[in-house]
CHARMM-style PDB file with segment names, atoms N, HN, CA, C and O in Angstrom:
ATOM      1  N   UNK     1      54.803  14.526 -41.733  1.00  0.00      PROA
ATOM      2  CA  UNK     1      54.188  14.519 -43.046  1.00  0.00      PROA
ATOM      3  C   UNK     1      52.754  15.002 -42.913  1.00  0.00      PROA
ATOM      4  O   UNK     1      51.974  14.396 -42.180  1.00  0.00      PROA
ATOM      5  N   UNK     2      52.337  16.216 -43.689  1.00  0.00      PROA
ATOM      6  HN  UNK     2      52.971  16.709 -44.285  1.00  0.00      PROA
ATOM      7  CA  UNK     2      51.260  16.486 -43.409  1.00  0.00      PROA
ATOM      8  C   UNK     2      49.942  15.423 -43.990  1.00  0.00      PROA
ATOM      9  O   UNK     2      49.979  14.608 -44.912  1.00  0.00      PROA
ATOM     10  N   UNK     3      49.099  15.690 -43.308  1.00  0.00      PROA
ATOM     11  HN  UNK     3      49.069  16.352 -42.559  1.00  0.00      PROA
ATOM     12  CA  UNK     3      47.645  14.700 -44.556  1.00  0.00      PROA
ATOM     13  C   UNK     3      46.114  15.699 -44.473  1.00  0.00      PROA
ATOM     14  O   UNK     3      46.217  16.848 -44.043  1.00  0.00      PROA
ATOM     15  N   UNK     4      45.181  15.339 -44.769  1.00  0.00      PROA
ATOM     16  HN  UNK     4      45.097  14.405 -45.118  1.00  0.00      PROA
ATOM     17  CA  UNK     4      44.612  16.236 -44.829  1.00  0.00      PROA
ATOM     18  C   UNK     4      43.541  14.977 -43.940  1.00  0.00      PROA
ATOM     19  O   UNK     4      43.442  13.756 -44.057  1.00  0.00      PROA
ATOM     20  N   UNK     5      42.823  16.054 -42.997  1.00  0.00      PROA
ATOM     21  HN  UNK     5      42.904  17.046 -42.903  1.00  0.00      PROA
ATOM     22  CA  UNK     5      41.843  15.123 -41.928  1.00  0.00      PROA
ATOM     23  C   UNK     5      41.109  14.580 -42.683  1.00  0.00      PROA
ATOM     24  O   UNK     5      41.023  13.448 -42.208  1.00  0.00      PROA
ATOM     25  N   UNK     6      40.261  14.630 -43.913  1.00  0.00      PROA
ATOM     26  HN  UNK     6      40.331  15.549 -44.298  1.00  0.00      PROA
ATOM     27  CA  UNK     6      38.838  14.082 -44.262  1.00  0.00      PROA
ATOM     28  C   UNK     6      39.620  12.600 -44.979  1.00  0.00      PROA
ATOM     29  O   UNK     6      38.863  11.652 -45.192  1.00  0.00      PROA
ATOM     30  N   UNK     7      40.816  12.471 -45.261  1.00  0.00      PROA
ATOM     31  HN  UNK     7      41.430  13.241 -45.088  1.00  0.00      PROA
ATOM     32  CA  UNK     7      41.165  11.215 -45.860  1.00  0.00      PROA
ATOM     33  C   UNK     7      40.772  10.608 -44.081  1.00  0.00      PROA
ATOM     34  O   UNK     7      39.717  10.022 -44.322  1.00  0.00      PROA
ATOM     35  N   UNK     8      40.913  10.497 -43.132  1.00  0.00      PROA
ATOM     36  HN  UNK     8      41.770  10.973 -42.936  1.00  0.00      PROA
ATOM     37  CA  UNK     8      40.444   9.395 -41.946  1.00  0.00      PROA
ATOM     38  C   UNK     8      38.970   8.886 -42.278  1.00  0.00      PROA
ATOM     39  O   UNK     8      38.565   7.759 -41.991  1.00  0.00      PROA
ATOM     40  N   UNK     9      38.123  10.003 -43.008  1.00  0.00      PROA
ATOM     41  HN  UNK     9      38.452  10.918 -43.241  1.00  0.00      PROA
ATOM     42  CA  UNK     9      36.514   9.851 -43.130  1.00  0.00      PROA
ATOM     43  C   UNK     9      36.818   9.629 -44.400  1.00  0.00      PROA
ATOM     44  O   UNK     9      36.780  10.579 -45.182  1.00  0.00      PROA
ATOM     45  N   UNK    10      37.114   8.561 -44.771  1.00  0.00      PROA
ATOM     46  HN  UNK    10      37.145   7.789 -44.136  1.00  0.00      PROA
ATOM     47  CA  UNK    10      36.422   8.195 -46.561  1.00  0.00      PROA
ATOM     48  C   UNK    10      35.122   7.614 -47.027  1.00  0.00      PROA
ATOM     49  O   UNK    10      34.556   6.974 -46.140  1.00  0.00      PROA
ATOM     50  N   UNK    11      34.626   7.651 -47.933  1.00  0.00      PROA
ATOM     51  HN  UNK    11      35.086   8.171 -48.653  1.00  0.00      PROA
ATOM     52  CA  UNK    11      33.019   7.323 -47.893  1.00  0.00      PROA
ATOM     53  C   UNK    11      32.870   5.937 -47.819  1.00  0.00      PROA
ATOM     54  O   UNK    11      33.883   5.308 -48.125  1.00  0.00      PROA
ATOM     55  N   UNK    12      31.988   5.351 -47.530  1.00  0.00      PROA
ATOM     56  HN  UNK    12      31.165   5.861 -47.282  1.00  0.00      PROA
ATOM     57  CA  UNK    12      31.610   4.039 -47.417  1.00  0.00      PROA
ATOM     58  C   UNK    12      31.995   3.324 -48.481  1.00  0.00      PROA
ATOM     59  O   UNK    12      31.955   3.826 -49.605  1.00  0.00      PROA
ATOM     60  N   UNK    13      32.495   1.834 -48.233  1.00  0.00      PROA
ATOM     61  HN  UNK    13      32.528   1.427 -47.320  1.00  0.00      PROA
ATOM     62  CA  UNK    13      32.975   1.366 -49.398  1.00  0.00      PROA
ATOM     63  C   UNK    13      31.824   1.293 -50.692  1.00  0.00      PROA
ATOM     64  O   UNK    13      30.604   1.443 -50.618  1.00  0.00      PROA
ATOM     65  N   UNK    14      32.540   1.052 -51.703  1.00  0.00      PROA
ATOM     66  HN  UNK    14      33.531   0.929 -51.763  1.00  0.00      PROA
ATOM     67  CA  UNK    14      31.531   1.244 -52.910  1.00  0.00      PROA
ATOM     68  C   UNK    14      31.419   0.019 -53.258  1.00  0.00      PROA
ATOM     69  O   UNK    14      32.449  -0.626 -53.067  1.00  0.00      PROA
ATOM     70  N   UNK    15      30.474  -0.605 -53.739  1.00  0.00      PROA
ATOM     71  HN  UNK    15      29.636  -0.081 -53.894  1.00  0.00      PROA
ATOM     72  CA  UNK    15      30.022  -2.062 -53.980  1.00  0.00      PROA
ATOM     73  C   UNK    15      28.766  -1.732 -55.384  1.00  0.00      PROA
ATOM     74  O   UNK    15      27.610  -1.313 -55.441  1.00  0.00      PROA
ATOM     75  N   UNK    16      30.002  -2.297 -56.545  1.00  0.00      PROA
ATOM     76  HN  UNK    16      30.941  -2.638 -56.499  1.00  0.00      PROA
ATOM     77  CA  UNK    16      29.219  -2.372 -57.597  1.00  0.00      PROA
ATOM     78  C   UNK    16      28.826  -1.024 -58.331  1.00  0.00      PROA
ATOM     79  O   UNK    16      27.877  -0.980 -59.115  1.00  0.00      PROA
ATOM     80  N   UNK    17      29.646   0.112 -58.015  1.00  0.00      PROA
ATOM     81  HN  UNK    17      30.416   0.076 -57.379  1.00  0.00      PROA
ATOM     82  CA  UNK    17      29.774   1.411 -58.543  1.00  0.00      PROA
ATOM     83  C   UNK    17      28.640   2.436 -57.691  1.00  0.00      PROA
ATOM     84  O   UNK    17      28.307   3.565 -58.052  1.00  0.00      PROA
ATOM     85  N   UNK    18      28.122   1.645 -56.370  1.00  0.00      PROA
ATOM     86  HN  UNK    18      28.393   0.728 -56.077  1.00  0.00      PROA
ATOM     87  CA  UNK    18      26.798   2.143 -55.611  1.00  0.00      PROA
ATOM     88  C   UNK    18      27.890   2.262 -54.486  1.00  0.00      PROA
ATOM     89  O   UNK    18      28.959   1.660 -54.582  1.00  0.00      PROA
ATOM     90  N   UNK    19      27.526   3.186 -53.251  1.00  0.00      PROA
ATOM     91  HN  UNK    19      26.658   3.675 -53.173  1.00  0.00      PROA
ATOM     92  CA  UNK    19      27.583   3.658 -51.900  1.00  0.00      PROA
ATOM     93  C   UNK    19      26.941   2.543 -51.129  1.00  0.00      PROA
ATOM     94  O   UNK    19      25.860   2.083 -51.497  1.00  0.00      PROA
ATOM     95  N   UNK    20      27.596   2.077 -50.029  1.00  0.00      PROA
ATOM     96  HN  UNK    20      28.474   2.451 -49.730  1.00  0.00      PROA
ATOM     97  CA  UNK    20      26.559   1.351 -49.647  1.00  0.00      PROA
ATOM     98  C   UNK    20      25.964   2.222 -48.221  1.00  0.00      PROA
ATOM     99  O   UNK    20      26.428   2.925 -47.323  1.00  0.00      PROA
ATOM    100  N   UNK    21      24.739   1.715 -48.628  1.00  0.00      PROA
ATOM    101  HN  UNK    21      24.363   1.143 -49.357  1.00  0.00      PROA
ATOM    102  CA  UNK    21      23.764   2.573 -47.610  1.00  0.00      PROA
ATOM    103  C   UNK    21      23.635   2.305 -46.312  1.00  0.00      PROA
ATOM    104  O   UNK    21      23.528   3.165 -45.438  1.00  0.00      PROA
ATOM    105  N   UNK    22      23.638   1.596 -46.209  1.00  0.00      PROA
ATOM    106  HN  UNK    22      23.725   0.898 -46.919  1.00  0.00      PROA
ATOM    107  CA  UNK    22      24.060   0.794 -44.858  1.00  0.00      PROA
ATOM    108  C   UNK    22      24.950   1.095 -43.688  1.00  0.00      PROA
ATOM    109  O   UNK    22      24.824   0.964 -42.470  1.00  0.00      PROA
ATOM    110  N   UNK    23      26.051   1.620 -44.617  1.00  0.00      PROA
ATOM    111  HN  UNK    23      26.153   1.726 -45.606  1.00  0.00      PROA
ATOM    112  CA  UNK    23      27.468   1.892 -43.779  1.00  0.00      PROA
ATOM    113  C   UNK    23      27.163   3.473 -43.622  1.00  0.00      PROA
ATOM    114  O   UNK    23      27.412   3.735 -42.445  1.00  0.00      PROA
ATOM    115  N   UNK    24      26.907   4.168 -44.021  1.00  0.00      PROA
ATOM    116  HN  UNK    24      26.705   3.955 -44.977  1.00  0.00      PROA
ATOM    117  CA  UNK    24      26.382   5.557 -44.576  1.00  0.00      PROA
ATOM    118  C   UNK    24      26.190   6.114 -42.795  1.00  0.00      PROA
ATOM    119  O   UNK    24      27.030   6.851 -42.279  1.00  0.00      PROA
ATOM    120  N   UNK    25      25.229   5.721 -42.210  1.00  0.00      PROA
ATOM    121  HN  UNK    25      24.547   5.122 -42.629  1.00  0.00      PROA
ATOM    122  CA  UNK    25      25.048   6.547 -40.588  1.00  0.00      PROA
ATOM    123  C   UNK    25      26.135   6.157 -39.769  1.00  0.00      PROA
ATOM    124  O   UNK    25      26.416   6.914 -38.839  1.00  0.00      PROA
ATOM    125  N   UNK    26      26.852   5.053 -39.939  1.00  0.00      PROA
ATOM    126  HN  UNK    26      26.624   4.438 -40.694  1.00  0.00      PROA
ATOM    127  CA  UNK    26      27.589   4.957 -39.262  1.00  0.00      PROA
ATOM    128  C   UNK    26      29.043   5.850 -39.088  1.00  0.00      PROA
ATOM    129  O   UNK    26      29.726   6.171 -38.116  1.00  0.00      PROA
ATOM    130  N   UNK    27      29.168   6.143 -41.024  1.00  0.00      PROA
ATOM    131  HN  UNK    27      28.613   5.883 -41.814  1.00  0.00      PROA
ATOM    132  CA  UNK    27      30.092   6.870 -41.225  1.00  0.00      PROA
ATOM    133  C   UNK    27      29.618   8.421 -40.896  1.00  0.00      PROA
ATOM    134  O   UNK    27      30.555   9.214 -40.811  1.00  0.00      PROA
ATOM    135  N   UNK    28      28.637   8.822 -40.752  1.00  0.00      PROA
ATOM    136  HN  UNK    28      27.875   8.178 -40.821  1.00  0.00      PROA
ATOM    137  CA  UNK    28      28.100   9.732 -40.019  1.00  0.00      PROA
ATOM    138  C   UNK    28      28.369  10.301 -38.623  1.00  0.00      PROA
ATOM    139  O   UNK    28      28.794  11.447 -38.481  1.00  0.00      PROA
ATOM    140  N   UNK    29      28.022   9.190 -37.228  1.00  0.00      PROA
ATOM    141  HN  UNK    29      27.676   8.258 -37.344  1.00  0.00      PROA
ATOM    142  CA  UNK    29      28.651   9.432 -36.457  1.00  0.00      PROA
ATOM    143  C   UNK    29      29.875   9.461 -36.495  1.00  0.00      PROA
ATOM    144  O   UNK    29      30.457  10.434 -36.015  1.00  0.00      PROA
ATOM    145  N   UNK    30      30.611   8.371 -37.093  1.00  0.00      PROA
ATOM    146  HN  UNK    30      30.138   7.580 -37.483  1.00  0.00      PROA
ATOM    147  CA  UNK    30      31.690   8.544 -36.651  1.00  0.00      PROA
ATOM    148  C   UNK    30      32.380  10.107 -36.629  1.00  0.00      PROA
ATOM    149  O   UNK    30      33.019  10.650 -35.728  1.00  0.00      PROA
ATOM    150  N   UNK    31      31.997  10.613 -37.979  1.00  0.00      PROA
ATOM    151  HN  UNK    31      31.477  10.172 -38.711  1.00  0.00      PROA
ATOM    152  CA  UNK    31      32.134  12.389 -38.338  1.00  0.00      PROA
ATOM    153  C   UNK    31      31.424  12.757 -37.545  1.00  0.00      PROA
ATOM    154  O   UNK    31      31.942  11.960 -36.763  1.00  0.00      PROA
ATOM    155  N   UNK    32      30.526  13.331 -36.821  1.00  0.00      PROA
ATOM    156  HN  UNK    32      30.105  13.978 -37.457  1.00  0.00      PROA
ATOM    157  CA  UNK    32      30.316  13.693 -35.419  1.00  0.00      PROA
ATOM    158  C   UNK    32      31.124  13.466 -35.023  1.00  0.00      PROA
ATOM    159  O   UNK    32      32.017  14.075 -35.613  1.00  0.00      PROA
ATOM    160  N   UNK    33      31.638  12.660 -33.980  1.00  0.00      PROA
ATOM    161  HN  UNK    33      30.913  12.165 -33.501  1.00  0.00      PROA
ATOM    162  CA  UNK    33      32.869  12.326 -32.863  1.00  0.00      PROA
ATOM    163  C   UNK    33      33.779  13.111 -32.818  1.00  0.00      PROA
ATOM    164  O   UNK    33      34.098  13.981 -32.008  1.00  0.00      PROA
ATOM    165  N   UNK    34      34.464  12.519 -34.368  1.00  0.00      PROA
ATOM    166  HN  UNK    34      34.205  11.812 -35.026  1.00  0.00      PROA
ATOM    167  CA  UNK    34      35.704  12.935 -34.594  1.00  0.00      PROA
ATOM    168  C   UNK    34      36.060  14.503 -34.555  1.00  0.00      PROA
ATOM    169  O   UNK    34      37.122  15.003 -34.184  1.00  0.00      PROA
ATOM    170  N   UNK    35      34.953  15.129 -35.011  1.00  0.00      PROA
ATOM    171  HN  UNK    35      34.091  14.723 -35.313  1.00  0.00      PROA
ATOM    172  CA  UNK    35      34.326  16.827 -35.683  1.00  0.00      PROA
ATOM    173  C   UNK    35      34.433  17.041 -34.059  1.00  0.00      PROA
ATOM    174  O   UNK    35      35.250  17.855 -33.628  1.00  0.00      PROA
ATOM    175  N   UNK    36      33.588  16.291 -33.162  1.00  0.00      PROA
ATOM    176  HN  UNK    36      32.924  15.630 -33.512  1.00  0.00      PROA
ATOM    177  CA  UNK    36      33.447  17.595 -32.021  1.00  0.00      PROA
ATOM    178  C   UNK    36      34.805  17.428 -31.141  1.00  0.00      PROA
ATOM    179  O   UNK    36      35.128  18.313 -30.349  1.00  0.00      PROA
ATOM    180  N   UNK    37      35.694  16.085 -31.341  1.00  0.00      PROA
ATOM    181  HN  UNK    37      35.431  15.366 -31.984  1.00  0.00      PROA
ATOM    182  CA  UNK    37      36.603  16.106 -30.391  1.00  0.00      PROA
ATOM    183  C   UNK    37      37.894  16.897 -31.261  1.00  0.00      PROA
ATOM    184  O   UNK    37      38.952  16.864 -30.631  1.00  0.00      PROA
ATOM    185  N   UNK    38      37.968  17.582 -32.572  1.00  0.00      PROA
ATOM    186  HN  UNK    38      37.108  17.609 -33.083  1.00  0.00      PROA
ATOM    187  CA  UNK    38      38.535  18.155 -32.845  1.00  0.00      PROA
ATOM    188  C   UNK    38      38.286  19.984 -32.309  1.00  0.00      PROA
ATOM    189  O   UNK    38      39.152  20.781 -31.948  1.00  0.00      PROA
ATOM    190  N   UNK    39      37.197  20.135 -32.405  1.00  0.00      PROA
ATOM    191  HN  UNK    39      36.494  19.488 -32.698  1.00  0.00      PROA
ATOM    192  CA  UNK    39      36.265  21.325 -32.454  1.00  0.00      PROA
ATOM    193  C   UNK    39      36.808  21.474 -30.740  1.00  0.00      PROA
ATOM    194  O   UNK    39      36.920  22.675 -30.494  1.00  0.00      PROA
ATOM    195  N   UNK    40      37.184  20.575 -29.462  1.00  0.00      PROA
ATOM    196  HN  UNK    40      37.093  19.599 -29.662  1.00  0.00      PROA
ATOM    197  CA  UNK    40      37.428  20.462 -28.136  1.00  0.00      PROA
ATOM    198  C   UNK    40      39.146  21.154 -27.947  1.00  0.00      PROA
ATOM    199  O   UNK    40      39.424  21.856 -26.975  1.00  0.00      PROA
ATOM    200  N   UNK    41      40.242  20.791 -29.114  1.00  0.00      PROA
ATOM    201  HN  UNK    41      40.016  20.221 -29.904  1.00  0.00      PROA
ATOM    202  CA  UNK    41      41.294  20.630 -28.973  1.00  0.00      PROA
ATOM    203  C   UNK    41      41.892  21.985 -28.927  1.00  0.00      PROA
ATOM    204  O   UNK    41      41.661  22.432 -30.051  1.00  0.00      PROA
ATOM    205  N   UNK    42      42.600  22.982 -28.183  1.00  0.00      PROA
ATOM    206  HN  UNK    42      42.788  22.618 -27.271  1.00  0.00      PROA
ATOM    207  CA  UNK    42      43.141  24.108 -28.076  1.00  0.00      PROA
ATOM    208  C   UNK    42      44.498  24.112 -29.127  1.00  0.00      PROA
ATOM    209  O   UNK    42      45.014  23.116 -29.634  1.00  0.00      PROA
ATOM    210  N   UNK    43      44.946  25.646 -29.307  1.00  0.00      PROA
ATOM    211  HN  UNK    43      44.527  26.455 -28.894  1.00  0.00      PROA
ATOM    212  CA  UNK    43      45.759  25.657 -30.811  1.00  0.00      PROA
ATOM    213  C   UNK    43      46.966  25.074 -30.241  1.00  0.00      PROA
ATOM    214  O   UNK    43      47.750  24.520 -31.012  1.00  0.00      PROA
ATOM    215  N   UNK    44      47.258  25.129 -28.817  1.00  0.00      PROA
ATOM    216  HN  UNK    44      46.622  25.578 -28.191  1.00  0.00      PROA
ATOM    217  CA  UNK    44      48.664  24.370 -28.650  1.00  0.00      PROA
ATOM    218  C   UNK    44      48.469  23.141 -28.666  1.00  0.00      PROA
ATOM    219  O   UNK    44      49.419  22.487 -29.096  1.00  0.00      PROA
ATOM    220  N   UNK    45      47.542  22.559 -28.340  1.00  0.00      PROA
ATOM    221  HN  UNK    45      46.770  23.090 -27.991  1.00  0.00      PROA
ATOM    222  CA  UNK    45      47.420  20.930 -28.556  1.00  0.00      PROA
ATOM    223  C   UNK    45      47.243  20.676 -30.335  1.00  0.00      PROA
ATOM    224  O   UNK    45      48.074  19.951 -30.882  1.00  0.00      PROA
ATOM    225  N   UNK    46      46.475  21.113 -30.908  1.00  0.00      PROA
ATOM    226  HN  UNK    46      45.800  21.701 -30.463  1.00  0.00      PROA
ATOM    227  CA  UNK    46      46.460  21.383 -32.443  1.00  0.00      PROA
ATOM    228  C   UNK    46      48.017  21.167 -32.755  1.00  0.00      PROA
ATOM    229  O   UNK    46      48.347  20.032 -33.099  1.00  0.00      PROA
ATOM    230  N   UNK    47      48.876  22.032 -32.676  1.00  0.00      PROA
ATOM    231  HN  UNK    47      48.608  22.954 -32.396  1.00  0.00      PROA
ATOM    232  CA  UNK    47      50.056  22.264 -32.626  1.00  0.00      PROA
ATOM    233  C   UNK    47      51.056  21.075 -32.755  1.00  0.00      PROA
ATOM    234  O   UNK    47      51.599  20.488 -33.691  1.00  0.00      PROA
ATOM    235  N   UNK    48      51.055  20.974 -31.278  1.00  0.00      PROA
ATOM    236  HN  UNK    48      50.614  21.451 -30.518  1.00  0.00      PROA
ATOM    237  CA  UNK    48      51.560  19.213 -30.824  1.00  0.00      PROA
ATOM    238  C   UNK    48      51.425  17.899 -31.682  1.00  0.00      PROA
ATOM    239  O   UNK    48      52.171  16.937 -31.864  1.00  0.00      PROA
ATOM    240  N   UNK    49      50.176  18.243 -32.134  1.00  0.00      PROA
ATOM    241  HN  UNK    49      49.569  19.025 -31.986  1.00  0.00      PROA
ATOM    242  CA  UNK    49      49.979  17.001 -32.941  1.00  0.00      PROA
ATOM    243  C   UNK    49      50.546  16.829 -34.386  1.00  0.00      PROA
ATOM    244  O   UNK    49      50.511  15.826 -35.099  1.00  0.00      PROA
ATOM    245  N   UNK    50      51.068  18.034 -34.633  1.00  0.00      PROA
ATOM    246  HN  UNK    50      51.097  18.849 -34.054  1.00  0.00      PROA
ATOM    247  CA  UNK    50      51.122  18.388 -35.928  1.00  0.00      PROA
ATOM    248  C   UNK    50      50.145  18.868 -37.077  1.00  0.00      PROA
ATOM    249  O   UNK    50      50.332  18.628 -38.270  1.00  0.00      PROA
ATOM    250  N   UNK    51      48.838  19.738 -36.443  1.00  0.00      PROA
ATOM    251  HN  UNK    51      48.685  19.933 -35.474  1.00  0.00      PROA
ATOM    252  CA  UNK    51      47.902  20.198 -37.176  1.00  0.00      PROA
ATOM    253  C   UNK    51      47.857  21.465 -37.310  1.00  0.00      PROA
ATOM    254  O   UNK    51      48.258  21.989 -36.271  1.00  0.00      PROA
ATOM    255  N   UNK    52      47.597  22.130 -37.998  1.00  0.00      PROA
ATOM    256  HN  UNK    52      47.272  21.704 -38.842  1.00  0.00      PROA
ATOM    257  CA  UNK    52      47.553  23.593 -38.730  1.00  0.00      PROA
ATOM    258  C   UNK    52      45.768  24.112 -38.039  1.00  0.00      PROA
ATOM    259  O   UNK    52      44.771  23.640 -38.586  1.00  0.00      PROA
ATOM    260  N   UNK    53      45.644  24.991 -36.959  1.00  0.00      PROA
ATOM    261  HN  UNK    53      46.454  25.375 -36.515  1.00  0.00      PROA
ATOM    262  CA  UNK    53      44.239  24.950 -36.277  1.00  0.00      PROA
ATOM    263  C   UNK    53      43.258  26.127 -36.813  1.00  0.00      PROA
ATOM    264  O   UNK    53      42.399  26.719 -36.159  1.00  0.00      PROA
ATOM    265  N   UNK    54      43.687  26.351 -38.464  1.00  0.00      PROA
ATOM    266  HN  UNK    54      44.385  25.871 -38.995  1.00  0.00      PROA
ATOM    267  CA  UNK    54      42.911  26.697 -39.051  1.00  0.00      PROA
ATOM    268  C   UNK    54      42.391  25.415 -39.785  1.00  0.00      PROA
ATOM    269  O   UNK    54      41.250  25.146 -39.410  1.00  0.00      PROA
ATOM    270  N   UNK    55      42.825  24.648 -40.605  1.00  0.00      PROA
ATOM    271  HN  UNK    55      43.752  24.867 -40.909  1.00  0.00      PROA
ATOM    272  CA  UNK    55      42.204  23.337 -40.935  1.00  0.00      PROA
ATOM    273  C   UNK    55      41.642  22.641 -40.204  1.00  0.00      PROA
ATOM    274  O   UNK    55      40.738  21.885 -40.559  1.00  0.00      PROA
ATOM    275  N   UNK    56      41.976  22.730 -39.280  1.00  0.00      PROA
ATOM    276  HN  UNK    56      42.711  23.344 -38.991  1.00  0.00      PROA
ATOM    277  CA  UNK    56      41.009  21.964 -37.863  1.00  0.00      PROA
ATOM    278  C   UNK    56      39.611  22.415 -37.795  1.00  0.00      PROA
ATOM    279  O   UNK    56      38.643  21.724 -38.114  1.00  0.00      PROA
ATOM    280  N   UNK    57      39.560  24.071 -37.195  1.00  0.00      PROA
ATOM    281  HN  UNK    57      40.347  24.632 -36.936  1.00  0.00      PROA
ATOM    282  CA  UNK    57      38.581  24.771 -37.203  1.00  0.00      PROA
ATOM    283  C   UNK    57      37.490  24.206 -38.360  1.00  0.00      PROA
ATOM    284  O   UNK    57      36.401  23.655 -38.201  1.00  0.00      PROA
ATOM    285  N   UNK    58      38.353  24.630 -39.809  1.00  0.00      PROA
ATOM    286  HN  UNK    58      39.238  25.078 -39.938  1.00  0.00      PROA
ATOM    287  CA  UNK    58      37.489  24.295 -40.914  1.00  0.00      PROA
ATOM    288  C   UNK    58      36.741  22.981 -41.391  1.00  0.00      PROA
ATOM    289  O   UNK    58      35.807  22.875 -42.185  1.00  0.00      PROA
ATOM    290  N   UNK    59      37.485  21.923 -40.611  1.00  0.00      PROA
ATOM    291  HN  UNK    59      38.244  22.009 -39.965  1.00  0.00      PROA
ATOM    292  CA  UNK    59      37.222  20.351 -40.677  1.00  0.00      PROA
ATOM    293  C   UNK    59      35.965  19.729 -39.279  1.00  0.00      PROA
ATOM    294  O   UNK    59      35.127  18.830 -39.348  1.00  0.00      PROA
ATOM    295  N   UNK    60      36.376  20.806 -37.935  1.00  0.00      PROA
ATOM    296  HN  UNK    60      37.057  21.537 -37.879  1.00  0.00      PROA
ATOM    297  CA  UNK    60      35.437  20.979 -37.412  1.00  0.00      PROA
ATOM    298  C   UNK    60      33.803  21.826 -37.240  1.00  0.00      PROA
ATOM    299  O   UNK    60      32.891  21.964 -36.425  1.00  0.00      PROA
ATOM    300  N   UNK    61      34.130  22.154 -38.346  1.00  0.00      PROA
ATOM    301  HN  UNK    61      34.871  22.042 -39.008  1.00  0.00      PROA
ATOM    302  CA  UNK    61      33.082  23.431 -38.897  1.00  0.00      PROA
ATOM    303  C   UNK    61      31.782  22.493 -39.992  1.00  0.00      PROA
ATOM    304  O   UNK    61      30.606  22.846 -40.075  1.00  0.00      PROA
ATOM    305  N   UNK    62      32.425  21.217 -40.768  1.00  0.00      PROA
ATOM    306  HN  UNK    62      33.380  20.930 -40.701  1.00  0.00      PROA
ATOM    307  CA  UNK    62      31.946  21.246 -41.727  1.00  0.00      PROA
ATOM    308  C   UNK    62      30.684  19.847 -40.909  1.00  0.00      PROA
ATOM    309  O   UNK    62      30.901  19.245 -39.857  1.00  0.00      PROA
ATOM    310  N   UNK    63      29.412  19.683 -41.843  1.00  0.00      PROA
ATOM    311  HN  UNK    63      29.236  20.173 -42.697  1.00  0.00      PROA
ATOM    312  CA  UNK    63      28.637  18.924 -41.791  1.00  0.00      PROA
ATOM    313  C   UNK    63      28.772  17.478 -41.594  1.00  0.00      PROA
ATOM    314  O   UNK    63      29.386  16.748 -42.371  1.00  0.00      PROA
ATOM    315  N   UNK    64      28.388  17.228 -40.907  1.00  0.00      PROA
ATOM    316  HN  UNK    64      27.889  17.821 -40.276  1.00  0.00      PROA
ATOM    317  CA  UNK    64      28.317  15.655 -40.818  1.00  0.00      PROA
ATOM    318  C   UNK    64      28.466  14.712 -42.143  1.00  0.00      PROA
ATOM    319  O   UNK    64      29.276  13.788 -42.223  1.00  0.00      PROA
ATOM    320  N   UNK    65      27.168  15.255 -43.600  1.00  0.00      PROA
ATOM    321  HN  UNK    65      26.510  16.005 -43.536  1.00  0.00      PROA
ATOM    322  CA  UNK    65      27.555  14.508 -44.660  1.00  0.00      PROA
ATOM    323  C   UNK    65      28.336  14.976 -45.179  1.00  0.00      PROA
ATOM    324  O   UNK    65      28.000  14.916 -46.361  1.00  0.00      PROA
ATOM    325  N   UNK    66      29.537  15.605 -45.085  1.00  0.00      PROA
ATOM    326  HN  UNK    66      29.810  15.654 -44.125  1.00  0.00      PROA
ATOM    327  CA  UNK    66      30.536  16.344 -45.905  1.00  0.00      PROA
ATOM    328  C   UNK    66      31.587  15.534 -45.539  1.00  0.00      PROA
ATOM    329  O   UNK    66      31.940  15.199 -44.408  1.00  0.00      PROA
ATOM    330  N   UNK    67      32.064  15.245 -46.653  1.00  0.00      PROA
ATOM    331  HN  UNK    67      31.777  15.517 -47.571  1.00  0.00      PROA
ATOM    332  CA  UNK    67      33.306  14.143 -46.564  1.00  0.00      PROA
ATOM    333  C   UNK    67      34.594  15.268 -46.177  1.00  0.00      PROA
ATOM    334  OT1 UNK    67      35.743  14.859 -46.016  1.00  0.00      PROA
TER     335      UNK     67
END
C-alpha cells in the first residue's frame, strides 16, 4: 500500500488551534535524520522497500520546515 513519506513528519500537535512551539525543533531534527538517511538509500534499496526513488529524491530534497 503506497503512503506518502511526509504523513511520518506531521506537524506538532496542535493545542488550542496554536502549534506548539516547543515540539517544533524537535520535529525539525527529526526531518533532518529522516531526509538525510533517505537522501543515503540507493534506487534498489528504494525499490525493496516499496518506494518510488523519485519521491524519495523529492522528500529528500525538501527543507527541514517543510512538512
Amino acid at each position: 500500500m503506497a503512503y506518502s513519506l511526509a504523513q511520518r513528519w506531521a506537524t506538532p500537535q496542535v493545542a488550542h488551534g496554536k502549534s506548539n512551539l516547543l515540539q517544533a525543533p524537535q520535529l525539525w531534527l527529526q526531518r533532518l535524520f529522516w531526509r538525510s538517511e533517505l537522501a543515503m538509500l540507493d534506487p534498489e534499496q528504494m525499490r525493496d522497500c516499496g518506494l518510488d526513488p523519485t519521491v524519495v529524491h523529492e522528500e529528500a530534497n525538501k527543507p527541514f520546515w517543510r512538512d
